[in-house]
N, C-alpha and C positions, 0 to 999 in steps of 0.2 A: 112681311107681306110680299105674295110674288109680286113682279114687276109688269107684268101681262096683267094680271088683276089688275094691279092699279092704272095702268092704261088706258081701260074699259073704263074704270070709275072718273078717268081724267076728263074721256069724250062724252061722258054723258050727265057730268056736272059741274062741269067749268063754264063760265060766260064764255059768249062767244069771241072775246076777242081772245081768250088762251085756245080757239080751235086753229087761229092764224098768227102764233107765236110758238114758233114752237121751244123755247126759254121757259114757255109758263105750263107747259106740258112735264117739262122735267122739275121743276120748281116743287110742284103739287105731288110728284111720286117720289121724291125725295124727302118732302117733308113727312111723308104718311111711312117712309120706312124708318124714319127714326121718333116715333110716335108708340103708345101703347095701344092697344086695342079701342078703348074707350074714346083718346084722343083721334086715333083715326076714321071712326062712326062721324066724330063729329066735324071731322075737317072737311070728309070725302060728299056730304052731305050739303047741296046747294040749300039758300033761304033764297030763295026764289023758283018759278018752275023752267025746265031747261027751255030754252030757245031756239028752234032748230034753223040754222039758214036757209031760205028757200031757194038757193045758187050753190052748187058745191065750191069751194075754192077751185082757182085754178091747180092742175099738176105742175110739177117739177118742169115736167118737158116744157110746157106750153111757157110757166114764165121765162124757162132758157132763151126759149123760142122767142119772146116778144122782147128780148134783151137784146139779143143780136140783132134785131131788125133793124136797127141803126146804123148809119155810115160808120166803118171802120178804119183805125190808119196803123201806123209800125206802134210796136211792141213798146210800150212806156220801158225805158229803164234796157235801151236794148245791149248797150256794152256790157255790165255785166253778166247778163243774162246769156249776150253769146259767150261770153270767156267761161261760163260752167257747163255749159255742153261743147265745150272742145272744137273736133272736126265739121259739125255738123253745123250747115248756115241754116238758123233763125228767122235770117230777114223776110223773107217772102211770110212768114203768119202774121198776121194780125191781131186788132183788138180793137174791141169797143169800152171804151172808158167813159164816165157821165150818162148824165142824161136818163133813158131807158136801161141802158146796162148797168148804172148803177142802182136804181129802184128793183131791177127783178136779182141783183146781188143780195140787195138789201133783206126782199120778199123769202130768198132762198137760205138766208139764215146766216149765208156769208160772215164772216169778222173781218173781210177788208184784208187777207193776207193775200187773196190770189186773182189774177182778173181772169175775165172769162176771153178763151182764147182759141181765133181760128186759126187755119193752115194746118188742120190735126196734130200740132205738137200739145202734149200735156205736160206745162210748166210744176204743175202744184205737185207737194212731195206728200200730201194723202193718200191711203189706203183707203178699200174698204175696212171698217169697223169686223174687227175680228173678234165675234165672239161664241165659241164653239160652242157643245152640250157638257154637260158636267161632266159625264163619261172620259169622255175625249182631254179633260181638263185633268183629271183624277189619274187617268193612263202613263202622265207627261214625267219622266222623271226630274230631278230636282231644278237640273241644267235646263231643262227644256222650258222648265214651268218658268223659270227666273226670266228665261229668250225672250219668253213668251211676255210677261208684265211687261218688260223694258220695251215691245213693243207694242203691246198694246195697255197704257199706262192706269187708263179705268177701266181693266179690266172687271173691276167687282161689280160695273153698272151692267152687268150682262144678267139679262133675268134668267136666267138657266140654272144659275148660280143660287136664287132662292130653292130652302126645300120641299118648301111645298107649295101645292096651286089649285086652283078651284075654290069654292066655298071654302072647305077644313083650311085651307092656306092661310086664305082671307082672315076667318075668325081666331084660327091658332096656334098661325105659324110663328107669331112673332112668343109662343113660350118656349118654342123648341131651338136648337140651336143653330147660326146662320153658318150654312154653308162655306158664304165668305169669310166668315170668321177666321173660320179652319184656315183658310188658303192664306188670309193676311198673317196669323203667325206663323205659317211657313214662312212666308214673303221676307217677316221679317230676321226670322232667326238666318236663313240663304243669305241676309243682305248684312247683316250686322257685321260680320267679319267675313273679312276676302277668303281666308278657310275653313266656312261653313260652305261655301259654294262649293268651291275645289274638293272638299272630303266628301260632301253627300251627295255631288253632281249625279252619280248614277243610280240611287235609290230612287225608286217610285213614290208618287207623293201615294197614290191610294196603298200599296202597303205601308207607308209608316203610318197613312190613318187608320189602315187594320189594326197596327203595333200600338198605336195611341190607346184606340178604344179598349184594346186589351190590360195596357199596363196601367191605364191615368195618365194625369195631363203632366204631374209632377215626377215621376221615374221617368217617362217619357224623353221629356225634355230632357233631364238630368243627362240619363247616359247619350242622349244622341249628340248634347254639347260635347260629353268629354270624350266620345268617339273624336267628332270631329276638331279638337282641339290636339287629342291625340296625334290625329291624319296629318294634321294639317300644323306641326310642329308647334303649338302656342308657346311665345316666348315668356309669355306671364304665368306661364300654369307648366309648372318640371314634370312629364309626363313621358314612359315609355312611348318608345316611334311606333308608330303604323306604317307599315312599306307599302301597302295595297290598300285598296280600294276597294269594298264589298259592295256587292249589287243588289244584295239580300238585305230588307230592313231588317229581320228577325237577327241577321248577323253580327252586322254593324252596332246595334244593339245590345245585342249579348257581350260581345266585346269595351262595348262603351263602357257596361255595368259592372265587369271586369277588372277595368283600367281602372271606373271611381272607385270599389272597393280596393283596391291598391292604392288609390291615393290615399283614401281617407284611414285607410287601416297598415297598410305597412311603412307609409311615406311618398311622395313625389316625386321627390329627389333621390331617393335610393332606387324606388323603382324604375325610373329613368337611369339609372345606372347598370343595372341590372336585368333588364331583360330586353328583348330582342321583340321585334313584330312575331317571329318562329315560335318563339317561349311563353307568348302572350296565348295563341293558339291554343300551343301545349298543354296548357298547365289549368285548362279550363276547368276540367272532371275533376281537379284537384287544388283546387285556388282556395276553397275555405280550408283544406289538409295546410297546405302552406302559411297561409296567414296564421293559424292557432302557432304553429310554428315556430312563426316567427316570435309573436307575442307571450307564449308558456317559455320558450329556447333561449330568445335572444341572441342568437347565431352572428358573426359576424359576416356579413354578406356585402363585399365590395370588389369582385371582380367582375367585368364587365363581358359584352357578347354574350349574355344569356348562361356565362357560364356554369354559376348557382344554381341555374332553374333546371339546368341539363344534369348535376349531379343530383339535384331534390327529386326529380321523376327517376331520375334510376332507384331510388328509394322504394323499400315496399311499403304499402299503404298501412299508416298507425304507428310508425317507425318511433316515431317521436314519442310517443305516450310510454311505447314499449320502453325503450331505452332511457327514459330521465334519471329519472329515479336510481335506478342500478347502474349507471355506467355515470356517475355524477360529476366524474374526473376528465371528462370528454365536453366538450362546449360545442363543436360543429359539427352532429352527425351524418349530416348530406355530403358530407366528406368525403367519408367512407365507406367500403362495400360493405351491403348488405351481411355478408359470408362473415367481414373481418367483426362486426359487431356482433353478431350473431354467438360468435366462437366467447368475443368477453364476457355478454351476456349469459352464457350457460356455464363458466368455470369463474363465479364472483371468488370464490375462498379458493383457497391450497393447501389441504391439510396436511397436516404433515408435509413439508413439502418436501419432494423428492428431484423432481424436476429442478433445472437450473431457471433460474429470473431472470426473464429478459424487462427490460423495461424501455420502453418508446416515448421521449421526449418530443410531442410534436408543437409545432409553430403554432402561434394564432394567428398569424398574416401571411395571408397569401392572395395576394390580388391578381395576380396572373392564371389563377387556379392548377399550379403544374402538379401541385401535391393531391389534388381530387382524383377520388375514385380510384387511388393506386393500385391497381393489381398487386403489385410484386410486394406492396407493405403489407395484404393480406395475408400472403405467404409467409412474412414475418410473425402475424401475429397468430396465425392457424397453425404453425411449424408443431410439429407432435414431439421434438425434443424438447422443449419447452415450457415454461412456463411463464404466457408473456402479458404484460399488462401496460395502459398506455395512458400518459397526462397528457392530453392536446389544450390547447389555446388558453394560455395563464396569463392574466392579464399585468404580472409582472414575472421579475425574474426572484425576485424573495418568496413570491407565492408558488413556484416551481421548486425553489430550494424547499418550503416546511413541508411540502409532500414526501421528501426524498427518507426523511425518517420512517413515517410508516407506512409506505410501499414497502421498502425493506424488510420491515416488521412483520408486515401479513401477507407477503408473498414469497420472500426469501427462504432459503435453506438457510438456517444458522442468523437469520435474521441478515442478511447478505445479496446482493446485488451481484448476477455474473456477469451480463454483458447490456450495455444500453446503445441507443440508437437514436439520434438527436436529429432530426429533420426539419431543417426551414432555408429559405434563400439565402444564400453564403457569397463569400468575397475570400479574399485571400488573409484579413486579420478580423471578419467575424460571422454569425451566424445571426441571422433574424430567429426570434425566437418569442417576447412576449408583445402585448399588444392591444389596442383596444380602437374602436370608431364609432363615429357619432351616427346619429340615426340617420343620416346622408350615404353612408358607409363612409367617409372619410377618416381617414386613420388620425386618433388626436392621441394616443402613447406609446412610444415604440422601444423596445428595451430589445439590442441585439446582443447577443453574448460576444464583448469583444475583449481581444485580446487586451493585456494591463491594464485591464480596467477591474476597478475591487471589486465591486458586486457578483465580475465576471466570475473571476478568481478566488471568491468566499463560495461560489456554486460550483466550482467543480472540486475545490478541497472537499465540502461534503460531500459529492457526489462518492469522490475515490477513496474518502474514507469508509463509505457502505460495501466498497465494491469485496467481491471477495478476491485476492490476490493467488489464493492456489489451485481456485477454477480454470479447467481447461480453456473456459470461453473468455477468458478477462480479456476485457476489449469496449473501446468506445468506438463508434463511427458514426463518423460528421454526412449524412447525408445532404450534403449544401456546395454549392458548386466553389472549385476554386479553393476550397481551405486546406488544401497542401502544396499551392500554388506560391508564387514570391510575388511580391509588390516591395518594388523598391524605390522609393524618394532620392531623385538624383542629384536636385538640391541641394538637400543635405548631406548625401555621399557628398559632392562635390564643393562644398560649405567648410567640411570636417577634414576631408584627405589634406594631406602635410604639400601635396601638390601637385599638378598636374598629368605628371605622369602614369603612365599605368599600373605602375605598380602601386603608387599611392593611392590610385584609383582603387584597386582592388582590393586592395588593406582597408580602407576605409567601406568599401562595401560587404566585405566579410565582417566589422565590426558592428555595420549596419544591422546585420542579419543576424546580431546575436541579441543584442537589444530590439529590435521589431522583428519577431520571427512571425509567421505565417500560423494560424489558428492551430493545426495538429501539432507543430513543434512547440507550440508553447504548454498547448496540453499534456503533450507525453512528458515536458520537463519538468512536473508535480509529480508525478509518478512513474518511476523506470517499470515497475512491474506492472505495469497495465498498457498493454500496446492501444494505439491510436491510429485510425484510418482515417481520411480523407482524401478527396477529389483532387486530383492536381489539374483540374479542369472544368471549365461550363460545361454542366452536363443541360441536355434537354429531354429527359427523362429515357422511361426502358432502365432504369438500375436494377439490379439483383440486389439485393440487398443480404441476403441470407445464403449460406450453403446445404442446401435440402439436404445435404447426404448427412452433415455433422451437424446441424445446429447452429452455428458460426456465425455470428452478421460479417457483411466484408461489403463490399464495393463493385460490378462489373457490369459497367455499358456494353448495350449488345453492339455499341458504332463505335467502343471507345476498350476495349480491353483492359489495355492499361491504366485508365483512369487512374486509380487506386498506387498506382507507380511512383517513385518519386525522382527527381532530380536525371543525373544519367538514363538510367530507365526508360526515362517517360521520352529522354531526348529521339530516343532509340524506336519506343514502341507508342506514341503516345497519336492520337490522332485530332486532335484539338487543336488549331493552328495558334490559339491564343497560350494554348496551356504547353506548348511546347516550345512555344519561345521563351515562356517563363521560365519554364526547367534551363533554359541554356542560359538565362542571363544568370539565375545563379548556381548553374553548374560552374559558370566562368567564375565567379566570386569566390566559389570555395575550391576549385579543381584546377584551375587553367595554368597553365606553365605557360609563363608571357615569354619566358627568355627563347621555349621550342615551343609552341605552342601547336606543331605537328606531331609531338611526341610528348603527348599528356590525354590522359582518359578525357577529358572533357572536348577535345578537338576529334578522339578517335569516335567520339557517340554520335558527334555530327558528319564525319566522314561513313557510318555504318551506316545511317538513316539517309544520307543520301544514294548509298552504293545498294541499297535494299528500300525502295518506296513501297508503300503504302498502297492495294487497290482501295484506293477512296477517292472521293471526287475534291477532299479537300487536299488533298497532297501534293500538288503543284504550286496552293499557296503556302504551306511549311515549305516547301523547294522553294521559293523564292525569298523567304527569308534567311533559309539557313545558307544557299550561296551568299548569298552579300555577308552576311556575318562572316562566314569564310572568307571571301576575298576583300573582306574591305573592312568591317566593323573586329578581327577577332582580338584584336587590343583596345576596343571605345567602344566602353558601358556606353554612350550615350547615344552611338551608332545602333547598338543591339535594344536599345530602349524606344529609340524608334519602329524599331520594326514590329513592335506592338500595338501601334495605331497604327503603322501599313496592313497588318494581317487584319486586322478586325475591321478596317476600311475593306479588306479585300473577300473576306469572310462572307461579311455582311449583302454584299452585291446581290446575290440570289435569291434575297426577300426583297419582293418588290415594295416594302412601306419603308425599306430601310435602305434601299439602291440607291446611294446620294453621290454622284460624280463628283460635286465640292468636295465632299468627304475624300473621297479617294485619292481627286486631286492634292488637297492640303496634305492626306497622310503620309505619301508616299515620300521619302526623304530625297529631297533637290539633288539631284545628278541618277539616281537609283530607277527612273520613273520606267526607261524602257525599259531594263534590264529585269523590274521585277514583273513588269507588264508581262513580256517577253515569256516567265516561266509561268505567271499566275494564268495565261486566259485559257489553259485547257481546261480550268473549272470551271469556266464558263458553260452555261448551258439555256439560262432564260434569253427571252431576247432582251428584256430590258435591261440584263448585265452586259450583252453585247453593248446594248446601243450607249450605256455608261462607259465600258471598259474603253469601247472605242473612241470615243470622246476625249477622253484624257488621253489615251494614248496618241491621238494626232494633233496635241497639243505642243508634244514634244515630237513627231516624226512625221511631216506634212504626207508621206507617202500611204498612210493612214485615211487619209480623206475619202478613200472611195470606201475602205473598209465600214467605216463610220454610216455612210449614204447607204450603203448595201442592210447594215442593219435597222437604217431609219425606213427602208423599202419595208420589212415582216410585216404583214398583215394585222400583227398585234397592235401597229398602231394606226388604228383606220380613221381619227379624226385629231385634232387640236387639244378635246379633251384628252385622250391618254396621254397628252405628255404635260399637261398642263396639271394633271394630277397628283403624280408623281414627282422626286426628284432626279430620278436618271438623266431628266432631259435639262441641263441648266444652259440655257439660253446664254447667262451673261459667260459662259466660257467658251460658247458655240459663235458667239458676234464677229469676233475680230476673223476667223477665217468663213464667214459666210459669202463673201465675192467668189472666194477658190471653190468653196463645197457648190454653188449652183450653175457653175459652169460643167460641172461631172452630169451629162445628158443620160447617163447609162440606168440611170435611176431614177426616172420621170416623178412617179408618186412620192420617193422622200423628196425631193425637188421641190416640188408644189407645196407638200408639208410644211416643210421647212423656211419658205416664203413666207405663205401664210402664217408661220409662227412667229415670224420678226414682222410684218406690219399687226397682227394682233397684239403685240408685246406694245406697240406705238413706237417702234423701233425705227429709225428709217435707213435704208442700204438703197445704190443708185440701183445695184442690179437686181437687185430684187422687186426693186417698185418697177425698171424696166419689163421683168417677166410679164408683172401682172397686168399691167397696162396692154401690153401687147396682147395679151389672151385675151381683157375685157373690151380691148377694140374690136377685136377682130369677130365679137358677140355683141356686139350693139351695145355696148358700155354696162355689159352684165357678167357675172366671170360664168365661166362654161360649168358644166356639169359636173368633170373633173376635179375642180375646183371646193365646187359647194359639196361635194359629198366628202368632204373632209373638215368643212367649215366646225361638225359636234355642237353645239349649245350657241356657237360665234356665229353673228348673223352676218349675213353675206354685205346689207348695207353699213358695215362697220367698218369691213375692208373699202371698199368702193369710197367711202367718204375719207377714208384714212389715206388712199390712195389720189384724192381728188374728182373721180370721175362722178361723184356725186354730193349734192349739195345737204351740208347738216341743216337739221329741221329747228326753226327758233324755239328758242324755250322761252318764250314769252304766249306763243299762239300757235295753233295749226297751220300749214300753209294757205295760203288763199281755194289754191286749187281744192283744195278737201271738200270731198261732196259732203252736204248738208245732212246730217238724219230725216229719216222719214218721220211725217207726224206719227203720233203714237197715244193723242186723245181728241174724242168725239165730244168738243163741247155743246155742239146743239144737238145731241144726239138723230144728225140725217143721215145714221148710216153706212159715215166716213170722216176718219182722221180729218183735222184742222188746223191741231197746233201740236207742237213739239216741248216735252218737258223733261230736262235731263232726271234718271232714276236714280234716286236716294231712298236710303232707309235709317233715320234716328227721329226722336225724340226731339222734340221742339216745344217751348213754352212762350205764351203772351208776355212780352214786352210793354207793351202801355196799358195803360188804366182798362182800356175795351177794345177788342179788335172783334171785328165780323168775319166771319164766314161764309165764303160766297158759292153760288152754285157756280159760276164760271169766272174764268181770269179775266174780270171786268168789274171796273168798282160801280158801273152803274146797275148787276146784276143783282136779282133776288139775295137776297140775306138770310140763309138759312139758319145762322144761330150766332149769338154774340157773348163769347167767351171774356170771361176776368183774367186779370194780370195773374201770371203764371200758371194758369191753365196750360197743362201738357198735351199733347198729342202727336200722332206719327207724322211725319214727310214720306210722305211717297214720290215726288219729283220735284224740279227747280226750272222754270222755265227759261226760256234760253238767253233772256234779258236780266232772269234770276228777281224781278219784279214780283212773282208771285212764286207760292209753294204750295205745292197739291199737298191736301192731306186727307189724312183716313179720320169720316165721321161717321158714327151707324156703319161703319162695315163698307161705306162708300164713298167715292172720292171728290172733293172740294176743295176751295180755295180760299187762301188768306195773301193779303200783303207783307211781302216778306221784311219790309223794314217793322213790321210789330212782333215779328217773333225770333227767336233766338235759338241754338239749340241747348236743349235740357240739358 
């Protein structure tokens, strides 16, 4: 029923003492809105005839007025009252207390929270009653709507808010649905979790009740949760991130519906592994193509940043249905180009075969995704010398072996294998190659092809038993980083040698190398007549794999030439800073003349490579390995064993998720730190390698200090977050010269940085706290501008407390000073706010045998309905005594005693 209806029915059949109460005015339109039609005919219906006063009541004004007419004196209660207005003296208002001003308090509906007060100051922290048009309500997006309940808390008593009014209202509004209805489960879905606010804050409440009416109550809901669950990271619910915020319900939405058919259809946890807010976008026009996908395929899908979704759209649309079937020997074909399956798909047979067999061994694990979408493996398998066919993703290495028969069979000349090509992430003694993961994508089998291991060694004897040996192409190559590479256990070289010297040294690490060879030397020593390539280095893709002109698989980075190189060679030409130390530690092992060691091929490859560098930007870190091996390490394996966690410390510096100063610090071998500083920083080039490189390096040469400050000046790092992110920036090696670094005035902004980053740490330094104190003196104990715009996410009153110049706030209470909230409900509905109810939203059940329900937070008030022990119902506030709890009945709001309920 509207509420304007029921108003007129209140004036014109109520006795007359509910014309001068106004409790018993809202009493009677409360009870008739949560009534049926039949029950409100008879409640709204006097038995008796109305009575009309032959005196109108007094107004508002006039009882003001005869309230005041009494002698007045100071302000009851005037100490606290002035310590919450501050500067402003109180004293001179008055008040009338008792007597007349308390009868027209009484008259005016008052609850006794506020006196009535002259000297024009207004004590009381009521509002007018704010209660707009629906329109205006409907307009409000999610954030504003929420502002808006929190303060104005009965909201839903706003008659605006019924839908309908006049007569049709009266008779049959209450079949239709209540307005408020709507707006309380927004209210409540906004309030249930902190990121339902935060994700939907900028969606309009009237579009998603557009979006409502359109989808239903139940899709509705469904995706706007998991939107926002999405948004808003739910730690209970594993869901792709959302990085934005959409302002469109239609959006938000479509994306919710999205997310849940990903949850409930490909997994939560895998999808949260695998796609990105970008990829989620993406892959919309194609999201049922992907799920069947996944579920006819079974793909292994566990590399992360969206990287799956980026090669599944490069896919053409039907891929999968096209390719199952015929191409059966293949498990992931969002792997691959389009072009390269294309080409297997239209050459299944080889009759007669005339063509040589190539055959492509590829990995099932790839979590990095370097082997997707390869160009250059296309070119392998499209190569028109050719005849090439590929087993990818085996989920062992026995099951890779029973294919190897007939491939042979049905594709070979003579039933013959020419050349194969084995592709997975490599090490220097194995190859990833089979594999399998759970519906997380986490990998739960993992079979690498490694060296002296049987399985390995029972799969390449078959292997090179099919192969044909008088084929121009005989040839295996390891596309896997590092497996021409040395790894050597120094350990154990130094376990075994007869004794410490170098020649024993060296004896022992050649016998090393004969028993642990590196993945291609173990291979090619099954079979002298079948050459073997591999990597003498991390490669990070770009390989050639093939030579267009002859058919040939081989090996050639467009950064790395010589990849493919081995031992001297690679010392020579090799541009891997990792992979060329390896070539020299066991080029020393099988080559080096310790007695001249100026006068043996292994000291002349590192004399060439230095007397002819490299234009590459990593060549100054091989130059700083290979000098020290020269002057210092060219008799100590352990010396030169080193400088393979200097180089990859030193390598590494230029990705900023891997710039670890510790790192660098720890790798660089005790006495070597300037010298290899010295040759390495002209590969420097980010700033955050600077501001690492320099860091360490003034650890050992205080002369270094300004260098250090000059790169903490670069604009790349404009607040506390960038280095806080990161590890370039490590603090606990920055501490001990932090007095020296902020006396360097030449560099104002790292200065302040760098302050700031030792009292945020909780660090304490005298000159550091002296800076800051002097800067927030000299701003009225607030830090200047300068300051704070570097502070990033670190609030300003954290320094300032940390520093002393401000006081921490109890964790027990607010401070005194803290202004009060404004009231934020109209219990006697005159108008205007009266009291204050902190805003909740849960579920609350009856605690004792009977509790009532009141129209206001008053036990001596009407009793609107008296609910049984566990009867549920909403909270909508907690009063600020927490004595009573608003709640939602009929769509409207009332009150229970809060020691009878609990929450649900």
């Amino acid at each position: 029923m509207n509420r304007s209806h029921q108003k007129s029915l209140a004036r014109l059949h109520a006795p007359s003492e509910r014309q001068t109460t106004p409790l018993g005015q809202v009493q009677l339109r409360r009870e008739l809105s949560g009534m049926t039609y039949s029950e409100q005919v008879a409640r709204a219906t006097p038995p008796y005839p109305v009575m009309l006063s032959a005196q109108p009541p007094p107004s508002a004004h006039q009882t003001a007025a005869e309230g005041l007419s009494g002698s007045s004196g100071p302000l009851p209660h005037l100490g606290p009252i002035q310590q919450s207005f501050g500067g402003h003296d109180v004293s001179p208002a008055q008040a009338q207390v008792g007597g007349k001003a308390a009868e027209a308090n009484k008259l005016l509906g008052s609850n006794g929270q506020r006196s009535s007060v002259s000297g024009g100051i207004q004590l009381a922290r009521e509002q007018p009653t704010s209660y707009p048009s629906k329109s205006v309500i409907m307009a409000k997006t999610c954030e504003e709507f929420v502002t808006y309940t929190e303060q104005q808390l009965d909201w839903a008593n706003n008659p605006a808010l019924n839908p309908n009014s006049g007569f049709i209202g009266f008779f049959f509004g209450w079949m239709l649905e209540d307005e408020r209805k709507k707006l309380w489960a927004y209210l409540r879905f906004l309030r249930e979790k902190d990121f339902h606010r935060t994700s939907c804050g900028e969606l309009k409440i009237s579009d998603l009740e557009s979006q409502r009416l359109s989808l239903g109550d139940s899709p509705f809901w469904s995706q706007l949760a998991t939107y926002a669950a999405a948004r808003g990271g739910d730690s209970s619910r594993p869901l792709p991130k959302l990085d934005v915020n959409f302002s469109a319900a239609r959006d938000a939405l479509r994306v919710g519906k999205d997310v849940q058919q990903l949850e409930t259809k490909v997994g939560g946890d895998l999808s949260k592994r695998i796609f990105t807010h970008a990829e989620i976008l993406n892959i919309h026009s194609r999201l049922q193509e992907f799920i069947d996908y996944v579920v006819s395929c079974n793909p292994l899908l566990h590399a992360g940043d969206g990287k799956e979704i980026v090669s599944f759209r490069q896919m053409q649309v039907g891929f999968a249905a096209k390719y199952k079937k015929p191409l059966n020997t293949i498990r992931n074909f969002h792997r691959f180009t389009n072009a390269a399956l294309d080409h297997l798909y239209n050459h299944p047979q080889n009759p007669k075969p005339q063509k040589p067999f190539t055959l492509v061994l590829h990995t099932a694990l790839d979590e990095s995704a370097a082997f997707h979408q390869d160009a250059n493996l296309e070119k392998v398998i499209t190569d028109s010398h050719n005849f090439t066919w590929m087993v990818e993703g085996p989920k062992s290495i026995g099951d890779a072996k029973s294919l190897l028969q007939p491939m042979a069979t049905q594709y070979g000349k003579d039933g013959k294998i020419d050349q194969v090509l084995i592709a997975g992430h490599g090490s220097p003694t194995s190859v990833e190659f089979a594999g399998d993961t759970d519906a997380s994508g986490n990998v739960t089998t993992k079979q690498s092809l490694e060296v002296n291991q049987k399985d390995t060694e029972q799969f390449f004897k078959e292997l090179i038993g099919l192969m044909d040996v008088k084929s121009a192409n005989r040839r295996i190559v390891l596309d896997a980083c590092l497996t021409g590479a040395t790894e050597l256990d120094l350990a154990e070289i130094q376990k075994t040698s007869k004794s410490s010297k170098p020649g024993a040294i060296q004896a022992a690490a050649k016998k090393y190398l004969k028993t642990h060879p590196n993945m291609v030397s173990w291979v090619d020593s099954m079979s002298k007549d079948i050459d073997v390539f591999g990597a003498s280095a991390a490669t990070t893709g770009g390989l050639t794999m093939i030579d267009q002109k002859s058919g040939k698989l081989e090996l050639n980075a467009s950064d790395d030439p010589a990849v493919m190189k081995r031992q001297l060679d690679y010392i020579k030409e090799g541009q891997e800073p990792i992979g060329v130390v390896s070539a020299t530690i066991e080029g020393w092992s099988l080559k080096a003349n310790l007695k001249n060691p100026k006068k043996c091929p292994w000291m002349a490859a590192i004399d060439y490579r230095l007397a002819h560098p490299r234009a590459d930007w990593r060549e100054p870190i091989i130059t700083a390995a290979l000098n020290r091996i020269k002057t210092k390490y060219s008799n100590n394996l352990s010396g030169m064993q080193a400088m393979i966690g200097a180089v990859s410390a030193l390598y590494f510096m230029e990705w900023v998720d891997k710039c670890n100063a510790s790192w660098v610090n720890n790798a660089l071998p005790s006495g070597d730190e300037k010298a290899m500083l010295t040759d390495a920083n002209a590969a420097w080039s980010q700033p955050f390698t600077y501001l690492a490189g320099y860091l360490v390096w003034m650890l050992y040469d205080s002369a270094k200090y300004s260098d250090f400050m000059w790169a903490l000046q670069d604009p790349y790092f404009n607040d506390l977050d960038k280095l806080k992110k990161y590890q370039y920036f490590d603090l606990s090696l920055v501490l001990p010269h932090v007095s020296a670094l902020v006396k360097i005035k030449t560099y104002p902004k790292a200065r302040r940085l760098l302050c700031l980053a030792v009292i945020d740490a909780g660090k304490t330094n005298i000159d550091v706290e002296t800076i800051l104190k002097k800067a927030a003196t000299k701003n009225k104990n607030r830090l200047p501008k300068y300051y704070t715009s570097l502070l990033g996410t670190t609030s300003e009153d954290q320094i300032l407390i940390a520093l002393g110049l401000k006081k921490a706030p109890s964790s027990s209470s607010a401070p005194s000073s803290a202004p009060l909230p404004d009231y934020n409900v109209d219990t006697d509905e005159s108008g205007k706010t009266d009291t204050y109810f902190e805003p909740v939203s849960y579920q609350v059940k009856v605690t004792v045998k009977e509790a009532d329900i009141k129209e206001s937070p008053d036990s001596k008030s009407k009793t609107i309905k008296t609910l049984k022990q566990d009867h549920k119902l909403w909270a909508a506030g907690l009063s600020e005594d927490h004595k009573w709890t608003a709640v939602e009945l009929h769509n409207s709001l009332y009150y229970i005693d809060s020691t009878k309920v609990g929450k649900a």
